[in-house]
N, C-alpha and C positions, 0 to 999 in steps of 0.2 A: 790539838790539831797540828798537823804535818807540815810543815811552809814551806815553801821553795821559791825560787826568782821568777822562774819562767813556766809555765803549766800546759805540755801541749797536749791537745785531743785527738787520737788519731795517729796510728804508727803506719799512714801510706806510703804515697809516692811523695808526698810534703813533708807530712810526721818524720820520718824518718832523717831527709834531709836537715830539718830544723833540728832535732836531737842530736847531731852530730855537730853542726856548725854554730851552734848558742853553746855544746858544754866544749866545746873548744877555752872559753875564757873558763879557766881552773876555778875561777873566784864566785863563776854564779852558779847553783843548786838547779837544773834543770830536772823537771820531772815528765816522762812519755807516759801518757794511759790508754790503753788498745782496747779493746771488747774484745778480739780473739786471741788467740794463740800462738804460739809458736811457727814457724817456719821449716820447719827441719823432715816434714813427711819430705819422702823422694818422689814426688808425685811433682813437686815445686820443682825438681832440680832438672826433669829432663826435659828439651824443651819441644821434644815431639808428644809431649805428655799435654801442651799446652789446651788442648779442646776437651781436656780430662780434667785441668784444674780448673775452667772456668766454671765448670759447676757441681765444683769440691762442697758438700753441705756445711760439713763442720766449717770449712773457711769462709762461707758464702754469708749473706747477706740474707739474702735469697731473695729478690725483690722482687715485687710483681709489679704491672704497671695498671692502672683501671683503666677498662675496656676502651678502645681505641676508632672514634667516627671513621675515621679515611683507611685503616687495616681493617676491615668489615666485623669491624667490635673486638677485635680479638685483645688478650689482656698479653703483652710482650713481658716475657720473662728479662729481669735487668741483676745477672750476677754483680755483686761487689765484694771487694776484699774484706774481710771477715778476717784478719790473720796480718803478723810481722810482716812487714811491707805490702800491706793493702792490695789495691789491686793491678799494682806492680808483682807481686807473687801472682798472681793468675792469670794475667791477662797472656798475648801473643809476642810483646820482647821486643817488638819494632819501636826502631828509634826514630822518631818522626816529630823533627818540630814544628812544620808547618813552613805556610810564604813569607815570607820578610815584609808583605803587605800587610797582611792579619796584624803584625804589631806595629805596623804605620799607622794603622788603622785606628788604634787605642791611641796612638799618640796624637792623632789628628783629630781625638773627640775631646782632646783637655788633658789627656795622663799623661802628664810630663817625664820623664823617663821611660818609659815603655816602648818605644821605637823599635826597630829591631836592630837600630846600633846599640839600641843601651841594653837591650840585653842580650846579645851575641856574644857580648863577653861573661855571663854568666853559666852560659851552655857551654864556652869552650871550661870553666873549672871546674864544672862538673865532668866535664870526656877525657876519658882515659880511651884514645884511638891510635895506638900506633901503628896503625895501617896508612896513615894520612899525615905522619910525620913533615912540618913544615908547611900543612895547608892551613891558611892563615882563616877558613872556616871550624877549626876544629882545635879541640886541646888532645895533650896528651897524657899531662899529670895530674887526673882528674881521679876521684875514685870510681866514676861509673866506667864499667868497658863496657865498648863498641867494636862490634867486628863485624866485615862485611859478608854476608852471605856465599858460600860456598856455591850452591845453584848446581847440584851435582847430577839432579833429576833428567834425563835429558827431556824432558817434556815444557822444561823452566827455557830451554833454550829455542823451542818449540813456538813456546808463545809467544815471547820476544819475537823473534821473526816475522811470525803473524804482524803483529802488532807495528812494527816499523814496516811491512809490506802495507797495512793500513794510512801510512805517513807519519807515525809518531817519531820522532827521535832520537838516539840512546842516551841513556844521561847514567853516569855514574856514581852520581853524589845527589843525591835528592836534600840533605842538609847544605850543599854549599852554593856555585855562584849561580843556580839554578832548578828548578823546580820541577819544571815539566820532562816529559820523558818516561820511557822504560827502561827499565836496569833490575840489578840484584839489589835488595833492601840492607841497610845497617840493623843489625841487632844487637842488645843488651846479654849479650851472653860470654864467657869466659871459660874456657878451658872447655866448651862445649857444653857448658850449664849455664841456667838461669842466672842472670846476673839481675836483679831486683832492687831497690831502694834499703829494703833491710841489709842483704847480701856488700853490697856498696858502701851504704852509709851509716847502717843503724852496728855493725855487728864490728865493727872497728872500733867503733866508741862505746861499747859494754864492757871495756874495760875501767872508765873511767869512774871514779869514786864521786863524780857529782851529777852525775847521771844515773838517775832511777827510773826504772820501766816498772810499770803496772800493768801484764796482760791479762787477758777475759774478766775486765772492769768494765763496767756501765757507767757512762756520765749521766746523773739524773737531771742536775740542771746546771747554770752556772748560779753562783751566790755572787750579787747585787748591791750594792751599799754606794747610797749619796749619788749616783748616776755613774761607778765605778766597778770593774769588773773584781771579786776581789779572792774567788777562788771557787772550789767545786764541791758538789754534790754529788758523791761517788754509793755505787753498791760494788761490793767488792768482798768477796769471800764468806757470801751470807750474810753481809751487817754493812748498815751506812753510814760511810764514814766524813770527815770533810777535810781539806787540804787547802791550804791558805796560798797565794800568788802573791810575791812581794810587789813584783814588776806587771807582769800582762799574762791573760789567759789567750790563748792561742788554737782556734780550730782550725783543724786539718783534718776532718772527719768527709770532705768530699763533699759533691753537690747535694747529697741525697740527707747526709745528717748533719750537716751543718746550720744551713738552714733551721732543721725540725729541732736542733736544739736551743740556736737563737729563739726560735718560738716558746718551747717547751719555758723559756726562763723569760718569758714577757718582753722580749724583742723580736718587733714581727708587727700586720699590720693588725690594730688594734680592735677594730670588730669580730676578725676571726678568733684570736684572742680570748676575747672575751666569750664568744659563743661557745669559746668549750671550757670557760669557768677560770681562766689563767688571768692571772692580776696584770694589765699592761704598764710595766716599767719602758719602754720609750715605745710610740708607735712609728713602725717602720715600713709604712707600705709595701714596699717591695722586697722585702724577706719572703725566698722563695718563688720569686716571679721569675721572668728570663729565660726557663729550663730550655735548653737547648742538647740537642744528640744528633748524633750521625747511625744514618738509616738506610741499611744498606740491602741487595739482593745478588742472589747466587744462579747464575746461568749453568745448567750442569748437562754433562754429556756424557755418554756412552764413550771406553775406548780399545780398540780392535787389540792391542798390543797389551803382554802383562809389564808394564814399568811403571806401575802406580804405587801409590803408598800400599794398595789393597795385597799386594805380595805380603806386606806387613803382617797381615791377620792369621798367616798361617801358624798356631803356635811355635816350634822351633826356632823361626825366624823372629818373632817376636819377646819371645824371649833373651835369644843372643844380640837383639839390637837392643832392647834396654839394658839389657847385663855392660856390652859396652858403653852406649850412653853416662849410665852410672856409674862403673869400676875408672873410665879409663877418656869419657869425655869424650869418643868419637863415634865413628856409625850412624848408619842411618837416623837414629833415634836423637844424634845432637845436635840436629837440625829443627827448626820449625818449619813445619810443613806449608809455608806460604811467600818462599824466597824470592818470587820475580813480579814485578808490578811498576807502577807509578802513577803518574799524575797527567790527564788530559784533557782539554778544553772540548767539551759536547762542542760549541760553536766556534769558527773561526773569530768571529769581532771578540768573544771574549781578552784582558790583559792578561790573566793568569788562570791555571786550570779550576774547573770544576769541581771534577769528582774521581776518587782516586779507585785504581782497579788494580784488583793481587788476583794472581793464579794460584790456586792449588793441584796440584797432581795425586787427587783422589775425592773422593767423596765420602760425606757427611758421616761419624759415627753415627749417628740417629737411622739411616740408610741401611749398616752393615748392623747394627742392631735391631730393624725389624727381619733382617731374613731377606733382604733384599740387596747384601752384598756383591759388587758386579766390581770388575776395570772401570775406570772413569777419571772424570777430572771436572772442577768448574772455575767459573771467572765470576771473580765479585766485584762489585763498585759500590763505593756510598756516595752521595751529594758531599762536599764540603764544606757548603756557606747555606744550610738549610736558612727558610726564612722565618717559618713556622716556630711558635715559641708555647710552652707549656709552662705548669705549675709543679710545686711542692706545698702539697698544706697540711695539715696535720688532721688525723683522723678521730684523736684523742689526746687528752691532756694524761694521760698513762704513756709514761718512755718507751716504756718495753714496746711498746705497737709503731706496726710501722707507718708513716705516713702515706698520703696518696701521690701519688706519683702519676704525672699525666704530662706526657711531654709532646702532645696534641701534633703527631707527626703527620706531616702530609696536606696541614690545615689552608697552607697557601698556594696559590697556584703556580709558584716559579718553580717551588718543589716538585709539583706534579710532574712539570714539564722537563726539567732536570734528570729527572726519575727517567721518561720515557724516552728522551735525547740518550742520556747512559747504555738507558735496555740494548738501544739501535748501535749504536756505539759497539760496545762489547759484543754483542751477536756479528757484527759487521767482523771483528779479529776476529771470534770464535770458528769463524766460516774461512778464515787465511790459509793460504801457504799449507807448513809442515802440519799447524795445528787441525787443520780441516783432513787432511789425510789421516790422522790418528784417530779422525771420529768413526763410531760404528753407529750412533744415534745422536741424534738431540733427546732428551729426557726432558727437560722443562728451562725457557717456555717451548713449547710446539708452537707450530706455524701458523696454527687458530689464534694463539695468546697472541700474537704479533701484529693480527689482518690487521688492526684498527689501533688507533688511540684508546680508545674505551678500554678496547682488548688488553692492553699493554697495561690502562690502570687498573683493570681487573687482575691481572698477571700480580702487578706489584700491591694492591691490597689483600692478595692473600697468603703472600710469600713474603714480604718485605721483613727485615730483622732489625734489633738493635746491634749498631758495630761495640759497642760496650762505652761511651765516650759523651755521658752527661755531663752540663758544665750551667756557669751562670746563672747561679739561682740565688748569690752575693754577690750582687754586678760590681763591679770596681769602678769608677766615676767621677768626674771634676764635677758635677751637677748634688744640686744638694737631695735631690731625693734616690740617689746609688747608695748602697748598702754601706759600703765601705770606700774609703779614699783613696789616693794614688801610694798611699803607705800603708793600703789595708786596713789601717784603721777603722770599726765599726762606727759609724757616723753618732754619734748623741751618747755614747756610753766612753768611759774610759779604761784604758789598759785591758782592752780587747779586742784582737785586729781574727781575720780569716787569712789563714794564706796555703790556700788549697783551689783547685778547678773551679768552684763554685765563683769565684772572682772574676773567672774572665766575661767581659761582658759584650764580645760577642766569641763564637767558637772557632778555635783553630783550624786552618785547612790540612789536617792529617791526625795523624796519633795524637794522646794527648798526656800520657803518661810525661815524657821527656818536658812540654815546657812546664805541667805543674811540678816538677824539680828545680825547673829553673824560675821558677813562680819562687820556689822556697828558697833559692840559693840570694836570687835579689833579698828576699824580707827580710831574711838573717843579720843581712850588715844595716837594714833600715831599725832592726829590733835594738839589736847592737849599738846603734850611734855612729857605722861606720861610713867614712864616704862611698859611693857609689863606685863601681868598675868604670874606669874612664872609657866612653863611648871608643868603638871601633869601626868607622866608616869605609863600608868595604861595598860593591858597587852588586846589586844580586838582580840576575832577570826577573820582571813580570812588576816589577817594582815601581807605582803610580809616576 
């Protein structure tokens, strides 16, 4: 049997991080085990390719979610990373840490450290942003890059106008002294390519001789001893093998299999457990409880003028913009096609926004795939701070299966109401200024889907989507019944902590890729024995 110091599960937007900043010390044997594969399709690298890699099969997950009460049953499809850098390789690039509230918030329930002074300085050593040289919000000798949106569309400029003729404000820094606002978005991209967690973190440090990676391995379960985590149960290259952990096993597998393999190894709560034949080594009620996602819908419209992505589809053009994309990093195609948006309060009494809205300047592949290709453009928004909370349970004590996933959207009624405040909202910009001139139709909703409230939630239970951003279903907690502690630590077991999205125990107000990096960047020095980043108390709107 194989031993190493440190055993991470999961080469995500955490995996990765930890792999680079644990084999930093020469002296510990750090080991990464993925279930996918490699990074290196050019499918990852472009980032107008981005609605193309989310639902890449071979890198996917492919997750489905069981039937849905309040989306009129329907089962939402939930891409995940399947692949080096998780679903930091798929997702859309936005760098989005949320309000400085959301981590007041954790620190106001008992998580000592977690404020958003104590970890702003974690995000700036991750940011490599020399656009923002000397803004006391940002780093710059980090490995992740951030660049801000070019916004070259002129439709991006379009909206924006709309949108402050609406009353919103412009704001140029959605990471820094301010939240709310419309502007151009920061993204994870570099030289006009994906910049990802692998790309970043993982592929700088595959040089190192105590760093092993294991891809398209399966963790069967963890191995248990004396109430102590003590290494794994791998399938790997047709045969199972096992790998011993001197120090701590470490999941980074995300909300969806973190959880299901706490359970799968008799941590979880103990009657489900048991009903599917697993032996309970500690009973942990709430493995798997919390699930929370951002759930979002798409206002879409007809537009009179040809400046949409849809010029895109003509072959020739399509061609010469990924060809530049990929050879040379510019053109159309090294952009992500969702640059201008922000963050705004449905209600005036609210302290900080709601629910965050991006424009895109085109419509839906799924659209130019049935033969219904047109000009167009839409505006999306999700809730922020959903109230409604779902499950993770296991559907079998067999790994290979995937668990059920029920993240019960829609189930409370601030959501509802959120939902339909948003609709009116958005439709209210969509109707502005330059953007309302560029319309030749509204496509959906019509003016029927609008009349009423009912209307509006009949609108949004049949259209509503996943924005891709499941989380806490390993709540992190000063209370003894959270999964894991304010050092991630899995509560009753030892030397095995989580330190991936599943932790946060409630959900971030934006992206969520960027703080589960900085989720990994804090645990690193906590794994480590290192002191903490001394807090940065820097004064940020919206903030209790």
């Amino acid at each position: 049997m194989d031993s190493f110091d440190y055993i991470i599960v999961g080469a995500g937007s955490a995996g990765c991080v930890l792999a680079n900043r644990l084999s930093e010390d020469r002296s510990k044997r750090v080991l990464l085990v993925e279930a996918g594969g490699s990074d290196r399709n050019p499918i990852f690298r472009i980032p107008l390719l981005a609605g193309v890699a989310y639902w890449h099969k071979p890198a996917n997950w492919n997750y489905v979610t069981t039937p849905q009460d309040h989306l009129d049953g329907r089962k939402i499809k939930w891409p995940r990373g399947k692949v080096l850098g998780g679903s930091s390789t798929i997702n859309g690039m936005m760098y989005m840490r949320g309000n400085a509230a959301d981590y007041d918030r954790w620190a106001q329930s008992g998580l000592t450290g977690w404020s958003y002074d104590d970890v702003l300085p974690y995000f700036r050593r991750s940011e490599c942003n020399p656009e923002r040289s000397g803004d006391p919000f940002h780093g710059q000798d980090g490995p992740l890059m951030v660049r801000k949106a070019r916004g070259e569309n002129p439709l991006y400029a379009d909206f924006l106008a709309a949108g402050h003729e609406e009353g919103a404000r412009a704001n140029d820094d959605f990471n820094g002294a301010d939240q709310e606002g419309l502007g151009l978005y920061d993204f994870n991209t570099r030289e006009g390519r994906r910049e990802s967690s692998a790309t970043a973190f993982l592929r700088p440090a595959m040089t190192r001789d105590n760093l092993t990676i294991y891809t398209r391995t399966k963790v069967r379960r963890i191995m248990l001893s004396e109430g102590r985590a003590t290494g794994l149960v791998l399938r790997r290259e047709g045969r199972t093998v096992e790998v011993a952990a001197r120090h701590e096993v470490i999941l980074s597998g995300g909300a969806i299999n973190s959880p299901q393999l706490l359970m799968l190894s008799g941590i979880g709560p103990g009657a489900e457990l048991a009903r599917h034949g697993i032996e309970v080594i500690h009973d942990l009620p709430e493995v798997g409880r919390n699930l929370q996602d951002h759930l979002g819908v798409y206002l879409t419209y007809g537009c009179k003028d040809p400046v949409t992505l849809y010029s895109l589809f003509r072959p020739d053009r399509a061609a010469l913009a990924f060809a530049q994309a990929f050879l040379f990093g510019t053109g159309p195609a090294s952009a992500v096609p969702l640059e201008a948006g922000g963050f705004l309060k449905t209600r005036p009494d609210l302290e900080i926004p709601d629910i965050h809205i991006t424009f895109v300047p085109g419509l839906s592949l799924e659209t130019t795939r049935a033969g219904q290709g047109r000009h167009g453009y839409l505006i999306n928004f999700y809730q922020l701070r959903p109230e409604s909370r779902g499950t993770i349970t296991l559907a079998s004590s067999d790994p290979g299966k995937a668990p059920l996933m029920d993240p019960n959207y829609l189930s409370a009624e601030a959501d509802r109401q959120c939902m339909r405040d948003g609709v009116r909202l958005a439709r209210r910009i969509g109707e502005r200024g330059p953007l309302a001139a560029r319309k030749s139709k509204d496509l959906s909703p019509t003016e029927a889907d609008l009349a009423s409230d009912d209307a509006i939630d009949a609108w949004v239970r049949a259209g509503a989507n996943t924005i891709f951003h499941p989380v806490g279903t390993c709540r992190m907690g000063a209370d003894a019944g959270s999964v894991v502690d304010a050092e991630l630590k899995v509560r009753g077991i030892q030397g095995l902590r989580v330190v991936d999205a599943s932790v946060m125990p409630t959900i971030i107000g934006g992206n969520t890729s960027a703080p589960t990096m900085m989720i990994a960047e804090k645990a690193a020095d906590m794994i480590l024995g290192r002191p903490p980043l001394p807090r940065v108390e820097i004064a940020q709107g919206g903030r209790p």
